[in-house]
N, C-alpha and C positions, 0 to 999 in steps of 0.2 A: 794349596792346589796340587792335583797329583799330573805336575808340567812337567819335571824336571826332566827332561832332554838333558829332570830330579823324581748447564744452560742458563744464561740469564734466561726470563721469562719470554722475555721479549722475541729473544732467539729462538726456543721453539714456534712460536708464531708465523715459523716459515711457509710459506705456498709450497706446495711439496709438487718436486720437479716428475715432470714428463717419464715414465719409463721408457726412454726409449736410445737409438744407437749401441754400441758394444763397447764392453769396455774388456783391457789388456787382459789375457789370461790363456792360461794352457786351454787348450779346444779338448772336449772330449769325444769319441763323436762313434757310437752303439754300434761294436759290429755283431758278428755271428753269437762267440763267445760271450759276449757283453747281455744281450739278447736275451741269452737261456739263462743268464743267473738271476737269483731271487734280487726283486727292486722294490725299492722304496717311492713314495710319489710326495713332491710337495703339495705342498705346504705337510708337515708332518704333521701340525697339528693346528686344525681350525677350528683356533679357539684363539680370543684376543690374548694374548701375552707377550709383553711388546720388553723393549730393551734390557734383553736375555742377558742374563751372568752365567757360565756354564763351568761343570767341570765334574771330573770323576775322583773318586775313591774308591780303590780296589779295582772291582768288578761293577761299579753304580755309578750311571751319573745322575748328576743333581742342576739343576734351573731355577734362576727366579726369575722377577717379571716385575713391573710396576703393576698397583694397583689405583693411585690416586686416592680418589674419600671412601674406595670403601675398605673395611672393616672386617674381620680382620687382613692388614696387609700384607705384601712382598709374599705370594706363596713360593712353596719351594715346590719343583717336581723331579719327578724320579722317574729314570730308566734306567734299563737294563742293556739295550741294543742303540741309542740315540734314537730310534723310529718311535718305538710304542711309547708312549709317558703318563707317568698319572699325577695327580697333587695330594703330595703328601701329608701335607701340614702350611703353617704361615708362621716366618720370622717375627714379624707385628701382630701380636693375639692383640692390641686393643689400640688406637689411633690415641693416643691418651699425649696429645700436641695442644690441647686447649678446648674451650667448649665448642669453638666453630666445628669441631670434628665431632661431635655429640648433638648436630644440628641445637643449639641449645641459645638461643638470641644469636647462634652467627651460624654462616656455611663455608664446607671446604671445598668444595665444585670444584677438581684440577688443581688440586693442590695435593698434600700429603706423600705419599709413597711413590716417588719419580726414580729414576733411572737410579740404583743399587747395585751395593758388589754382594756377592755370598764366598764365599773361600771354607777352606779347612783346614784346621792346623793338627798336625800329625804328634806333635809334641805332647799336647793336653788333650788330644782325640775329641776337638770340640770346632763343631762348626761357630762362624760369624756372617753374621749381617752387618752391613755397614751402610748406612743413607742419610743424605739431608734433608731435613725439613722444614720450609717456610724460607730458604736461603738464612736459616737465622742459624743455625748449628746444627751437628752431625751427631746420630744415634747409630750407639755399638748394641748388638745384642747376638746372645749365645745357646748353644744348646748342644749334648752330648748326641744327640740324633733328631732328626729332622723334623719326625711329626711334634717333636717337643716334649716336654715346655720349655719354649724359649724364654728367657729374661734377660734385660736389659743391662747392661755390662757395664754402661760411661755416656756420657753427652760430654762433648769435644766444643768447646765454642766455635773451632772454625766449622763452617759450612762448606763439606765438600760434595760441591757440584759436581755431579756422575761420575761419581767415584769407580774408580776400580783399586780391591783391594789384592798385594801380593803378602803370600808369606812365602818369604827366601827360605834357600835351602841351607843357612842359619840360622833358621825361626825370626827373623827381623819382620816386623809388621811392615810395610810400606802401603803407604795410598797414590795413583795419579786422579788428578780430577783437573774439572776447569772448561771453560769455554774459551774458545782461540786461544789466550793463553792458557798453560798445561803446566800443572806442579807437582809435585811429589811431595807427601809429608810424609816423616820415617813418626812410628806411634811408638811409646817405651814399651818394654819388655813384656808389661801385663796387659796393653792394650788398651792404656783407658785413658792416656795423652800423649798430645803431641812433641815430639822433643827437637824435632827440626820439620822448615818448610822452605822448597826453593821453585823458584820457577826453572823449566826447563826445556820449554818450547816453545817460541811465537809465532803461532799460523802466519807462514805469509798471504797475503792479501789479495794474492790471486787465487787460494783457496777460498778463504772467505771464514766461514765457520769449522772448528771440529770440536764434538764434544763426546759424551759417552765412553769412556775412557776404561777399557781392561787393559789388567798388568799382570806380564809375564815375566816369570823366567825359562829363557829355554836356549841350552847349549851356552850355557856360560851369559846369554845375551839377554837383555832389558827389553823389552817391549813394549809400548804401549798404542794400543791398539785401539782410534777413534775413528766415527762417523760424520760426515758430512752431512746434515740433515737436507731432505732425506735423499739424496741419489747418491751419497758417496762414501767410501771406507778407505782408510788410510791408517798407514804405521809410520812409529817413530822406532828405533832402533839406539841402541847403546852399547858400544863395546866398553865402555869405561865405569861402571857402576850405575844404580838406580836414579842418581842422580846428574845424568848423561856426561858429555852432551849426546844429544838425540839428532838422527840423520831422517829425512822423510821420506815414503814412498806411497804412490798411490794402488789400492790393489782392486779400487772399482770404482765403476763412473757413469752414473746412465746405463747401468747393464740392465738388458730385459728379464723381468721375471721370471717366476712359474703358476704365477696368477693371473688368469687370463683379466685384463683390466684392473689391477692391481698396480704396486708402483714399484721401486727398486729395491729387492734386499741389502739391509744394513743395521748398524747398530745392534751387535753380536757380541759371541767371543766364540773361542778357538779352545778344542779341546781334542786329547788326544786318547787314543783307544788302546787296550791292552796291548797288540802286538805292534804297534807305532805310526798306525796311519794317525792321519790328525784331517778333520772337520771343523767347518764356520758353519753356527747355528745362529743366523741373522730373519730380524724379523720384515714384514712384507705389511705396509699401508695397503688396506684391504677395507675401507668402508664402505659400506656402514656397517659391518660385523669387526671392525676393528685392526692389529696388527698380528699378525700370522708366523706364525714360528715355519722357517724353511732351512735346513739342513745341504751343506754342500761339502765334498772333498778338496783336501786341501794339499797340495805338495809345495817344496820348499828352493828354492834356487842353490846352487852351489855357494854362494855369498850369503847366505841366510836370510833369505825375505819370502814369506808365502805365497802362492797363488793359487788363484779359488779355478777348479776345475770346470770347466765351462762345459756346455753341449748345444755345440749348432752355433756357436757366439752368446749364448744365452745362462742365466742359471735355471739347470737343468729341472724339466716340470719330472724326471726321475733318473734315479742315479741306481749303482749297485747296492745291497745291504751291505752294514758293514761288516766286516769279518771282528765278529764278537764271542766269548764264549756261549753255551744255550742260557735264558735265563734261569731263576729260580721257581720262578713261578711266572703267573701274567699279572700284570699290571692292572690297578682296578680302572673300568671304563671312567671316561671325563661324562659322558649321559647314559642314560638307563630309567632303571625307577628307583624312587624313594618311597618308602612309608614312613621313614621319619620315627623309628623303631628303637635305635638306639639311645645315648645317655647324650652324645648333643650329636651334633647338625656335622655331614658328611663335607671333606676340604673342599669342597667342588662349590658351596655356598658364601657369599660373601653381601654383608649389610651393607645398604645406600648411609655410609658414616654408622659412627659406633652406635649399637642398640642400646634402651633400656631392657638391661636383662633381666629386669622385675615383670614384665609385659609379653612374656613371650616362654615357650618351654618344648620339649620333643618329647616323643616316649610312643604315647600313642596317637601317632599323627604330631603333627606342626598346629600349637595352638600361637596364636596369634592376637592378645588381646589389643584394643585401643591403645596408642601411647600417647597420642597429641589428638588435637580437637584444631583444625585447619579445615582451610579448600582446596589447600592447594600439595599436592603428591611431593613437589618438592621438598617441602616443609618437614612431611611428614617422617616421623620416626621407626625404624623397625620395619623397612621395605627391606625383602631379603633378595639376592636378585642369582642370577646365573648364567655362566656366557652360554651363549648363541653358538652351536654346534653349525659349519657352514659344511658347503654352499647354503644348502639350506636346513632345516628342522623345524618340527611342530616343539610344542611344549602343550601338556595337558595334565592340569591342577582337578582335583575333584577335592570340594568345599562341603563341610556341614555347617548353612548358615545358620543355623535354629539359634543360636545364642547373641544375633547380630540385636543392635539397639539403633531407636528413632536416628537417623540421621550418619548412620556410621556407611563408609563406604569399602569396599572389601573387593578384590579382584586379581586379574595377572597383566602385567604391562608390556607393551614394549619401549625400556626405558630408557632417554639418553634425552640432551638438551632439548630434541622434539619429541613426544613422547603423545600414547595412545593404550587404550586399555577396555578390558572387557572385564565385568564384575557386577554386584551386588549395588545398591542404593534402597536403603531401608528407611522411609518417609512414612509416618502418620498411621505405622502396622502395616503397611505392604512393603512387599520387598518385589524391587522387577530387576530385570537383568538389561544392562546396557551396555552400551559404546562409546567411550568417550574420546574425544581427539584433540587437538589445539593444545595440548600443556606444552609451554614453550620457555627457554631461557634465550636472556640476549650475550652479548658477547661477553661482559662480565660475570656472568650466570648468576642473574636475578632474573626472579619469574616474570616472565611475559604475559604469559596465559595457562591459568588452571584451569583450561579445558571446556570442553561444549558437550555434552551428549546428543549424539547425532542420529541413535536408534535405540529403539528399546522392548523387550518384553517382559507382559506379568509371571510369574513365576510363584511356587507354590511348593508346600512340602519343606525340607530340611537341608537337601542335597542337589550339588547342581557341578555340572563338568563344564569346564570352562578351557578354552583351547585359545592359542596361540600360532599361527605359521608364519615364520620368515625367511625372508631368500634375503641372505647377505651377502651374495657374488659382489665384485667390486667395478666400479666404474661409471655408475650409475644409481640415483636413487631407487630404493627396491621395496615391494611389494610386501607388509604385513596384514593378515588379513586376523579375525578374530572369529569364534564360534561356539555356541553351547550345545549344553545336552541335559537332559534330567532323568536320563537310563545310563550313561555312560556308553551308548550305541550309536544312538544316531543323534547326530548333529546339525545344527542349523544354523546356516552363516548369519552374524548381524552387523551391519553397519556397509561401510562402502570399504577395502583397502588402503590402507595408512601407508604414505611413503614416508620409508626409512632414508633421511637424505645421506649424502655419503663424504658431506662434510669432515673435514680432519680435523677441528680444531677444540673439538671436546676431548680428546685422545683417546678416547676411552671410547668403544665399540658400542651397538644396543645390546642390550641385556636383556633375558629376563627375568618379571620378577613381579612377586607376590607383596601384597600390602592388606593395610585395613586401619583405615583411621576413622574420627567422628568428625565430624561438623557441628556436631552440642554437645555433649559429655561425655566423657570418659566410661567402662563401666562396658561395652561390648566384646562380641569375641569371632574370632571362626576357627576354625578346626582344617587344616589339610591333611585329607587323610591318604592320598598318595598324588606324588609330581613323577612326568614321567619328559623324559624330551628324548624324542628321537629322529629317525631320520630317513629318507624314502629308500 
């Protein structure tokens, strides 16, 4: 990392606190001068990508994010300024942890790609991904630049729980990970085991939880830097090596957002920008569209401990740009349109668990053949899905069904443990267009209900546009509504509004997202021949 100054399960299963009171921090507070310079607004980027690894190289910074079961995981993103970002590529091209990750007789619902480090090592000009999976053991993987190809480097049998990974300005690997308690493993020379492990911090118990764990060096000093889930952030400190001991400090608590109904930013890291200012990019509980990447300034006490810039006692809903050099270029949009033109599928797209890549292709258009014969969407394989651009965004699919078969169902969803959808049902040679709603998982995420159609119309010809709008503001369950067309013009609402509840404990925000499976055999198809999501 360019610093150099050089969960148990259970435990996330927190009720996520109140945003509300202040917590300690420098005030910032917009005068005249402040006013007229160029700003930024949070949430930088609304779009779910939740327990951020952050950090630059050169002139670039880079991000990843959890992704949970879908496929490929951990994306990495890239800017140039911290504000604009795009998604580069993904550390995990294939969930390849067992067949539950291949919906294949099992599922990974909330499992998979959890809170990870990314780093980069200057030595061998090669980034890493560092994560556990299944609490069973820790997956290394590498690549000489971002978009890839990554591959996988080592499997460590410990399991380290939200790992943050340091490379010292020795080239020494170190990890901290852990909930409440917090350890440090030092990894050998080439990364691919572990050669020591010590414990080096025990939550006191008036904190409660901290997990999420980034590891610093900076000014000679140790760092690591955990969240309270979710209203709180805290550091530990080391003047004595990586292996402390470690001092604690709190650097937030109950601070008010910059999401109106939203919950406390946290669960971040800390990066610092060419000319030496340094920023915390923590993410913001925002459902049902997920957690929200928000951006803050950071300065540093004379005794070495950060604090996050506040405005008005709050984090700031905008701060100033940061003083960067101009980029290279601009960044490619997170929505826009697709025709699905190239040789594969654009980083912005990510599969409900890994695809059968035999059933599926790009080129001209997104073909999408049957992969399983179910009723139920959950089940089903090779649903490709895409975050939810907030506050709000349409999304609008135009399908050639002509190649669909008896029984085969095909459409766009709004998908998450409650889930609603607009599309295709092709019964006895007709095909109508419907609405379905009630696909339901319960807290285990086993299917509740594969859904009811609750409207529907006959439909005719080959081509049909299929529309999607949701309002993911947070604080409240929200409004998805669905609609067709068979000009691509004009549209016609069907069914009633689908509430999007704004539950946290799927983790994972609504999506959308494209499907087609059968209900009798295998053997149909459809064709997307362009997705578009945008925004009012």
């Amino acid at each position: 990392m360019d610093l150099s100054w050089s969960h148990q399960h259970l435990t996330r299963r927190r009720t996520l606190a109140a945003a509300t009171g202040l917590a300690a921090g420098a005030l910032l507070r917009p005068g005249p001068a402040l006013a007229a310079a160029a700003q930024y607004t949070n949430p930088v980027i609304w779009q779910d990508f939740a327990d951020i690894d952050i950090m630059r190289v050169g002139d670039t910074y880079y991000a990843s994010a959890s992704t949970m079961h879908y496929s490929p995981g951990a994306p990495v993103l890239r800017s140039y300024d911290l504000v604009n970002w795009e998604i580069a590529g993904h550390a995990v091209p294939v969930l390849d942890f067992g067949a539950k990750y291949d919906l294949n007789g099992a599922r990974g619902y909330v499992r998979g790609i959890w809170a990870s480090s990314l780093a980069y090592r200057p030595s061998n000009r090669t980034f890493y991904w560092l994560g556990q999976i299944d609490f069973a053991r820790t997956y290394v993987y590498t690549a000489t630049a971002v978009e890839g190809p990554w591959s996988r480097l080592t499997t460590i049998s410990t399991p380290y729980y939200d790992a943050g990974l340091l490379v010292d300005t020795d080239d020494t690997l170190y990890v901290a990970y852990g909930n409440t308690t917090i350890s440090v493993a030092q990894l050998s020379p080439d990364g691919r085991n572990q050669v020591r492990a010590q414990e080096v911090f025990r939550t006191p118990s008036s904190v409660g939880t901290l997990e999420g764990a980034r590891f610093y060096k900076i000014n000679g000093q140790y760092y690591i830097f955990l969240t309270r889930p979710a209203n709180g952030q805290y550091i530990l400190k080391s003047s004595s090596g990586p292996f402390g001991p470690y001092t604690m400090r709190q650097i937030l608590l109950d601070l008010r957002g910059p999401i109106p109904g939203g919950g406390v930013p946290h669960q971040g890291g800390l990066v610092r920008t060419q000319s030496g200012a340094w920023y915390y990019m923590a993410f913001v509980d925002a459902y049902p569209g997920g957690r929200m990447p928000a951006l803050a300034p950071v300065t540093w006490t004379a005794d070495g401990w950060p604090v996050v810039q506040l405005v008005n006692g709050a984090w700031g809903a905008a701060y100033p740009s940061p003083a960067v050099p101009a980029p290279p270029r601009q960044v490619t949009p997170m929505t826009g349109v697709d025709t699905f033109d190239g040789t594969s599928l654009q980083p912005r797209w990510e599969w409900n668990h890994n695809p059968d890549n035999t059933k599926w292709s790009v080129g001209d258009g997104l073909t999408l053949r049957t992969a399983t014969v179910t009723h139920d969407l959950y089940w089903a394989r090779n649903t490709l899905t895409h975050r939810i651009q907030g506050p709000t965004s349409t999304a609008t699919a135009q399908l050639d069904h002509s190649a669909m078969r008896d029984g085969d169902r095909a459409g766009l969803a709004l998908l998450r443990d409650s889930s609603a959808w607009i599309g295709l049902k092709r019964d006895g040679g007709a095909t109508r267009v419907v609405m379905v709603t009630g696909l339901t998982m319960d807290g285990n995420w086993n299917t509740t209900g594969t859904g009811t159609e609750i409207a529907s119309a006959p439909v005719s010809g080959s081509r049909i546009w299929l529309r999607a709008n949701a309002d993911i503001r947070p604080g409240a369950p929200r409004p998805g509504t669905f609609s067709y067309s068979t000009d691509g013009i004009t549209f016609t609402r069907l069914g009633p509004a689908f509430s999007m509840g704004n539950d946290w404990r799927f983790f994972m925000g609504y999506r959308f997202a494209l499907f087609n499976h059968a209900t009798q055999a295998l053997g149909g198809a459809v064709r997307v021949t362009r997705f578009e999501v945008s925004t009012p």
